[in-house]
NUZA-635514 format. One record per residue (C-alpha): x, y, z; residue in three letters. Coordinates in nm, 2 decimals, decimal comma, always signed. Example, Ala and Ser with C-alpha at 12.3 -4.5 7.8 and 13.67 -1.06 7.14 Angstrom:
REM residues 2
+--------+--------+--------+-----+
:     px :     py :     pz :  aa :
+--------+--------+--------+-----+
:  +1,23 :  -0,45 :  +0,78 : ALA :
:  +1,37 :  -0,11 :  +0,71 : SER :
+--------+--------+--------+-----+
This chain:
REM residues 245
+--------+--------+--------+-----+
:     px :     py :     pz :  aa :
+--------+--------+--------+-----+
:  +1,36 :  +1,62 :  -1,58 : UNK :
:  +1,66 :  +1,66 :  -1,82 : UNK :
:  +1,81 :  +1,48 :  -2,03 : UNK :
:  +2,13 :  +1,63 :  -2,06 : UNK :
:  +2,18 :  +1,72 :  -1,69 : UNK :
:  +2,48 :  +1,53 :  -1,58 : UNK :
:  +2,35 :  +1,55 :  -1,21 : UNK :
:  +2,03 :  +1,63 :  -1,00 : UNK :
:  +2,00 :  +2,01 :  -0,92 : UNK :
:  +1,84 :  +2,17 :  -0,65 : UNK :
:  +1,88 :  +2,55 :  -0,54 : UNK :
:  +1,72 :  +2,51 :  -0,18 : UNK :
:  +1,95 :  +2,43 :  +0,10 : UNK :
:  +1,63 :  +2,30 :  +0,30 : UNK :
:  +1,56 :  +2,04 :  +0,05 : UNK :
:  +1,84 :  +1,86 :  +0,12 : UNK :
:  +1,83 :  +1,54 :  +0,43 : UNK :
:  +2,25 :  +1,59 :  +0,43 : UNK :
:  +2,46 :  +1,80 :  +0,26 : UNK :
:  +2,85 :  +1,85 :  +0,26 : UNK :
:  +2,90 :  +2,23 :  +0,20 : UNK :
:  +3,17 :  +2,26 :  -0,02 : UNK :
:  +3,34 :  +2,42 :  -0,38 : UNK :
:  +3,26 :  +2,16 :  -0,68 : UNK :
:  +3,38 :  +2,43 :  -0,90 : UNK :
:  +3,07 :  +2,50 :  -1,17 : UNK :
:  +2,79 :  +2,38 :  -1,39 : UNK :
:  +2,67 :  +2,54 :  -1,80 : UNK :
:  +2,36 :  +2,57 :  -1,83 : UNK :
:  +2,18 :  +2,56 :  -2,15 : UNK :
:  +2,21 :  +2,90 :  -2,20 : UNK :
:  +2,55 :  +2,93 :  -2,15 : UNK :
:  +2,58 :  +3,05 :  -1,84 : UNK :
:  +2,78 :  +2,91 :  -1,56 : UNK :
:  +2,67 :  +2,85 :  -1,20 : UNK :
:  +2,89 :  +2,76 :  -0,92 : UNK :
:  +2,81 :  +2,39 :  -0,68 : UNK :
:  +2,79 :  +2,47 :  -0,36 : UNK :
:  +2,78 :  +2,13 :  -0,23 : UNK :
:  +2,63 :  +1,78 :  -0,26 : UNK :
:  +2,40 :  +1,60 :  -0,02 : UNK :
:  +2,05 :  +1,37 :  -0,05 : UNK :
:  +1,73 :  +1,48 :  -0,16 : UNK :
:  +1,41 :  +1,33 :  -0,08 : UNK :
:  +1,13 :  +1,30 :  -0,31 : UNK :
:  +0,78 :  +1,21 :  -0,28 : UNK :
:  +0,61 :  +1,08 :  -0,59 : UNK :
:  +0,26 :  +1,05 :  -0,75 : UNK :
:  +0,18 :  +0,76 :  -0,57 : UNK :
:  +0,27 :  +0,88 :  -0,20 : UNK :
:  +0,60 :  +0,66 :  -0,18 : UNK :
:  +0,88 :  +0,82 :  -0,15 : UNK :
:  +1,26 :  +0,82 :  -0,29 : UNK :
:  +1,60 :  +0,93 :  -0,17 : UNK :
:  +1,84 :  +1,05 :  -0,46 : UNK :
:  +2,23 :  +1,07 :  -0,38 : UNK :
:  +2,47 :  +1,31 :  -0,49 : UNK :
:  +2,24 :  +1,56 :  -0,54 : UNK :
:  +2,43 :  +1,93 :  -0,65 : UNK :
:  +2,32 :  +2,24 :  -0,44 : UNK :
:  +2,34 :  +2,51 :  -0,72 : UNK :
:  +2,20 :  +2,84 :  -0,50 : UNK :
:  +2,16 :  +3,03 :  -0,85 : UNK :
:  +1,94 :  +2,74 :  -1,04 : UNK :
:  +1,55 :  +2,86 :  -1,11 : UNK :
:  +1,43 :  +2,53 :  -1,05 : UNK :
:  +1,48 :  +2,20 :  -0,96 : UNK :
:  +1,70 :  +1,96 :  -1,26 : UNK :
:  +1,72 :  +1,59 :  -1,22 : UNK :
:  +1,92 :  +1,37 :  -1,41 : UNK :
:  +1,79 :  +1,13 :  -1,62 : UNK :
:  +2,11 :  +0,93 :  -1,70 : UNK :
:  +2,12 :  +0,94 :  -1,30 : UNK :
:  +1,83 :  +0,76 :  -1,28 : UNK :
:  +2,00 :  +0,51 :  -1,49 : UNK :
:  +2,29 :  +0,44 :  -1,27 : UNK :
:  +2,02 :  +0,38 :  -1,01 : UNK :
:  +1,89 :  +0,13 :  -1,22 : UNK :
:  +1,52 :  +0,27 :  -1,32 : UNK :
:  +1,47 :  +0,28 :  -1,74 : UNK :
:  +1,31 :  +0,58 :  -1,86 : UNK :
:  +1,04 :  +0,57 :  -2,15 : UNK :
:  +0,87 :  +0,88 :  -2,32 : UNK :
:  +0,59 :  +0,90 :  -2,54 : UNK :
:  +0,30 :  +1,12 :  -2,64 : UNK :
:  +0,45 :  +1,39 :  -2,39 : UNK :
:  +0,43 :  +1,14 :  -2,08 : UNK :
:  +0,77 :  +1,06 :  -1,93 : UNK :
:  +0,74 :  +0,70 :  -1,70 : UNK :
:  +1,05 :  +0,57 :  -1,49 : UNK :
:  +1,02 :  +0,21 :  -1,39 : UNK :
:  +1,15 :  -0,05 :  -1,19 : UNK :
:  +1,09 :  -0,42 :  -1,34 : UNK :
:  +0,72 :  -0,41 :  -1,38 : UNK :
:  +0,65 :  -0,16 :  -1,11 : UNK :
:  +0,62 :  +0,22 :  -1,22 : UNK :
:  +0,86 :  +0,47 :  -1,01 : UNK :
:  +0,82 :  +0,81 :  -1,13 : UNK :
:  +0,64 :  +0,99 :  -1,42 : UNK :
:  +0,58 :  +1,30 :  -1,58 : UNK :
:  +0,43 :  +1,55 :  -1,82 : UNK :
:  +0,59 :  +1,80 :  -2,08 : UNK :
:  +0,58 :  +2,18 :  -2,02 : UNK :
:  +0,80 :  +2,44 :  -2,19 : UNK :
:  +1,04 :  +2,14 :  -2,34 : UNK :
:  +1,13 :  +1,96 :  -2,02 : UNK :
:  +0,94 :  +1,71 :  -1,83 : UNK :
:  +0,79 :  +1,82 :  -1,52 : UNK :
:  +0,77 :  +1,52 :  -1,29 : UNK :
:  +0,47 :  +1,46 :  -1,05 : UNK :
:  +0,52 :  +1,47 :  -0,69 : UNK :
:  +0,71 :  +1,64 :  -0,43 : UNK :
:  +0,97 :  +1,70 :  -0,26 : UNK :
:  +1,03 :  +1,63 :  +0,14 : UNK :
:  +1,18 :  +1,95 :  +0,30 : UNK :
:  +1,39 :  +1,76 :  +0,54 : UNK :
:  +1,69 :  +1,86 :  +0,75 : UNK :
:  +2,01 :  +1,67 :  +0,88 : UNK :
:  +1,90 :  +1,58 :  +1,21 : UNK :
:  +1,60 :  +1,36 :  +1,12 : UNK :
:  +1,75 :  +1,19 :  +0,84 : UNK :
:  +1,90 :  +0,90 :  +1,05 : UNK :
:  +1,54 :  +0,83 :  +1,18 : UNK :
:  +1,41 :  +0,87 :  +0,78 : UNK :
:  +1,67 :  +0,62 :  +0,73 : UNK :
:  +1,55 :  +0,34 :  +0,99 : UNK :
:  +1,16 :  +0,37 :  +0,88 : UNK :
:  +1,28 :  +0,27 :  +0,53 : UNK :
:  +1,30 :  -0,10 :  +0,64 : UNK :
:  +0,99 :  -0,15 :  +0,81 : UNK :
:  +0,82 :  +0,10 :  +0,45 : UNK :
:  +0,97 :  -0,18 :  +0,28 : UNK :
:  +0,87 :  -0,46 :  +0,48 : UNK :
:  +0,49 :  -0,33 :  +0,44 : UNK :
:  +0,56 :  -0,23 :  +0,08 : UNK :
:  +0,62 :  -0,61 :  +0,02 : UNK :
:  +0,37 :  -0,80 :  +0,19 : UNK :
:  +0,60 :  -0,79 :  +0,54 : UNK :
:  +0,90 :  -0,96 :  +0,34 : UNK :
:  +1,17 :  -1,11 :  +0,57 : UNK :
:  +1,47 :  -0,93 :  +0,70 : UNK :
:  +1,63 :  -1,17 :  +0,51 : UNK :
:  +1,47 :  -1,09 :  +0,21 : UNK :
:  +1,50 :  -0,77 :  +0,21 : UNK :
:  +1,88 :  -0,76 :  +0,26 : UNK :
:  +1,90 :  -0,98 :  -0,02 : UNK :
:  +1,71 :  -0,70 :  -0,23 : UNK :
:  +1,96 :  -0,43 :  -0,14 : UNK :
:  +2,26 :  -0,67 :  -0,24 : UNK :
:  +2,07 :  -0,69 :  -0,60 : UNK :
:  +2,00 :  -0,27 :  -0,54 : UNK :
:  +1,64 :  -0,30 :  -0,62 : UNK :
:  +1,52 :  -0,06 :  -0,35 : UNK :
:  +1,56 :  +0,21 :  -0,55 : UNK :
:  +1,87 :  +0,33 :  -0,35 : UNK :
:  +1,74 :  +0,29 :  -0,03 : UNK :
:  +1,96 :  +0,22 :  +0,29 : UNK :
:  +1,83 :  -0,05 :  +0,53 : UNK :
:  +1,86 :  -0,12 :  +0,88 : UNK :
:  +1,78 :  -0,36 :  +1,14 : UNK :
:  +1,42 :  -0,44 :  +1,08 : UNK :
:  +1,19 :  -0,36 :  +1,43 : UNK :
:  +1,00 :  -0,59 :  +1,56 : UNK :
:  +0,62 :  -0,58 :  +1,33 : UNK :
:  +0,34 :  -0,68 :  +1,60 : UNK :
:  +0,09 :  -0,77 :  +1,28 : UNK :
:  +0,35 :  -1,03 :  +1,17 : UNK :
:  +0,33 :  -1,20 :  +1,48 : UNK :
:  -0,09 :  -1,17 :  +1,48 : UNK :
:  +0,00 :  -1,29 :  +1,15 : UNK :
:  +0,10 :  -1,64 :  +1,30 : UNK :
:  -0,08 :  -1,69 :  +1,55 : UNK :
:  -0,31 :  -1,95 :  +1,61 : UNK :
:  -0,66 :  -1,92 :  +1,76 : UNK :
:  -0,75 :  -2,08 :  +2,06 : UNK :
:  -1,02 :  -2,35 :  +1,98 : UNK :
:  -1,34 :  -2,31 :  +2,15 : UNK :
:  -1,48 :  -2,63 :  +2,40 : UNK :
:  -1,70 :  -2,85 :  +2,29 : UNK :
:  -2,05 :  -2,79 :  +2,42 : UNK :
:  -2,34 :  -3,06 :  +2,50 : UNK :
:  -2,71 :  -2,98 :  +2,55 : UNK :
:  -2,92 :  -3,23 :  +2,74 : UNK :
:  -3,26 :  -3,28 :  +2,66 : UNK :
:  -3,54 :  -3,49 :  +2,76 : UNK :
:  -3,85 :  -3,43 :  +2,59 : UNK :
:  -3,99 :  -3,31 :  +2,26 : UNK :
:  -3,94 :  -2,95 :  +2,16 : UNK :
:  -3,76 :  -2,86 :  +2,46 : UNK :
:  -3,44 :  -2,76 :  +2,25 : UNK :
:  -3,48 :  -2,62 :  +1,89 : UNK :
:  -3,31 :  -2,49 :  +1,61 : UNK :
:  -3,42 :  -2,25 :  +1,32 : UNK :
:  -3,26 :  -2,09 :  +1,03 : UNK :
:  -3,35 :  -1,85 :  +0,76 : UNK :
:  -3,23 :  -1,85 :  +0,38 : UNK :
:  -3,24 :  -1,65 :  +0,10 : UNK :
:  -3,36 :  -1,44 :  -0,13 : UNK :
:  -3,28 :  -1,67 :  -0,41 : UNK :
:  -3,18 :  -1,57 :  -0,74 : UNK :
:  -3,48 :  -1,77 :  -0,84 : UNK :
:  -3,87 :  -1,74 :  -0,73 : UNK :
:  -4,09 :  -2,04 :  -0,65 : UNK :
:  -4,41 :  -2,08 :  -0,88 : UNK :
:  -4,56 :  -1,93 :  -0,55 : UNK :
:  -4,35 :  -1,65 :  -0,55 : UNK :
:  -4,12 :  -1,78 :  -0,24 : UNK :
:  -3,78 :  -1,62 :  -0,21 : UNK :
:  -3,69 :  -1,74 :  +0,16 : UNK :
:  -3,68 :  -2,07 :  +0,35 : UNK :
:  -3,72 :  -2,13 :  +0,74 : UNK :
:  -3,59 :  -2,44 :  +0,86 : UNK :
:  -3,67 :  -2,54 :  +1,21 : UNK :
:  -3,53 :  -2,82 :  +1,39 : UNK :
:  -3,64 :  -3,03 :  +1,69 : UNK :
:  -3,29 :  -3,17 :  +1,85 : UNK :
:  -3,48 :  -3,46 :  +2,02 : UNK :
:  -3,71 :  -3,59 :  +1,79 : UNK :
:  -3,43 :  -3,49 :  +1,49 : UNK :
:  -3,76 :  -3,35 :  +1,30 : UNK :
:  -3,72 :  -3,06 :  +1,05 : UNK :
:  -3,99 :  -2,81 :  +0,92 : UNK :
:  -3,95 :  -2,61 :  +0,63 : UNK :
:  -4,18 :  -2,31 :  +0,52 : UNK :
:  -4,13 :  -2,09 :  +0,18 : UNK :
:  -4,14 :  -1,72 :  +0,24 : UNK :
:  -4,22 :  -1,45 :  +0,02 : UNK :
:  -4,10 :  -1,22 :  +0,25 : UNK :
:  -3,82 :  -1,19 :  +0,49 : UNK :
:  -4,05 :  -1,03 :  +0,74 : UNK :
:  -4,26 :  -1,35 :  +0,75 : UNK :
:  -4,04 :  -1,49 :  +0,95 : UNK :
:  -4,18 :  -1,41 :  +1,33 : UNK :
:  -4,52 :  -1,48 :  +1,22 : UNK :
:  -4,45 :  -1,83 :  +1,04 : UNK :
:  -4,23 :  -1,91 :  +1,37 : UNK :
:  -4,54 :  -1,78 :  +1,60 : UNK :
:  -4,75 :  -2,03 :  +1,34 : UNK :
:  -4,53 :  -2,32 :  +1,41 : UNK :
:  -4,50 :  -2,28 :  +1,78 : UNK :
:  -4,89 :  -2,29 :  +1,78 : UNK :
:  -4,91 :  -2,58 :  +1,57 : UNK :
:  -4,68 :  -2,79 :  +1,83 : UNK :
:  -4,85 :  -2,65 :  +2,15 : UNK :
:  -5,14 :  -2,81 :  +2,04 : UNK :
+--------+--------+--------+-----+
């Protein structure tokens, strides 16, 4: 990062998604000396959180050592830029964008960047709406054109957003199950039991778990305090004893 770069600067050809190859005359470095621009294109960067960000108008200076963006461009793209303690942070609104650390007087900024080429750019340029349709909780179409009128995609360039299969899942309804009716004619021929706990809270005798069982024809309920959970077959085999006889 630098502050007094006019533009981005990158020396690679292959970073760029598009480029126009062409004269821009030159660039002064700090030290003076004077490199030509060879052309401008788009540059795509990923940052420290994965998500990634095009920047436009992006010089290709072949002679450059390293990489130079722009902070003032970051301005015109509407991020604001705050430094302190040697940590540069770019943000959006409340949501952090970009940041870096100091080395050797400039800011080194954390991520990456996409080697890309000119024939997949159209297809980087089409993902971007569904990116930002996930990126916002799957947001409209509407909604999201109405966030590139008010350019707060960071630049981005939207098309027609595809058809998302998990908003649809997303609406759906599930199919509500029959109502089912067991017949019964006789004690204990249809019964119910449940098992609860631990509690947070012992018994005085040290129970943690209840077993509830339920006769459906005589509408009876038994309940037994556990200590264990493992109890549970051996109370059952104790009740089923107890009604047997």
């Amino acid at each position: 990062m630098d502050s007094g770069c006019t533009y981005h600067m990158f020396p690679v050809k292959d970073y760029f998604e598009t480029l126009e190859l062409k004269e821009y005359g030159t660039v002064l470095l700090g030290n003076n000396k004077a490199c030509r621009v060879q052309g401008i294109g788009a540059v795509r960067l990923k940052m420290f959180d994965n998500q990634e960000m095009l920047l436009q108008n992006v010089r290709y200076v072949p002679k450059l050592k390293r990489k130079l963006m722009s902070i003032s461009m970051f301005d015109v793209m509407g991020c604001s830029t705050k430094v302190e303690g040697g940590i540069l942070k770019m943000s959006t609104g409340a949501s952090i964008v970009a940041k870096g650390s100091k080395s050797n007087e400039l800011y080194i900024l954390e991520g990456s960047t996409i080697i890309a080429h000119a024939s997949v750019a159209i297809q980087t340029i089409l993902d971007k709406a569904k990116l930002w349709h996930l990126r916002l909780g799957h947001v409209s179409e509407k909604g999201l054109v109405e966030l590139e009128k008010q350019q707060l995609l960071i630049g981005d360039k939207l098309q027609k957003l595809d058809f998302c299969d998990l908003c649809v899942l997303g609406k759906s309804h599930r199919v509500q199950f029959g109502t089912v009716k067991h017949t019964f004619s006789r004690p204990f021929e249809y019964a119910h039991a449940d098992l609860w706990g631990p509690s947070r809270a012992q018994t005085h005798g040290g129970g943690s778990y209840f077993l509830s069982i339920i006769d459906d024809f005589l509408r009876r309920v038994w309940i037994y305090i556990l200590r264990k959970k493992a109890e549970t077959f051996q109370k059952f085999k104790e009740w089923y004893t107890q009604i047997e006889n």
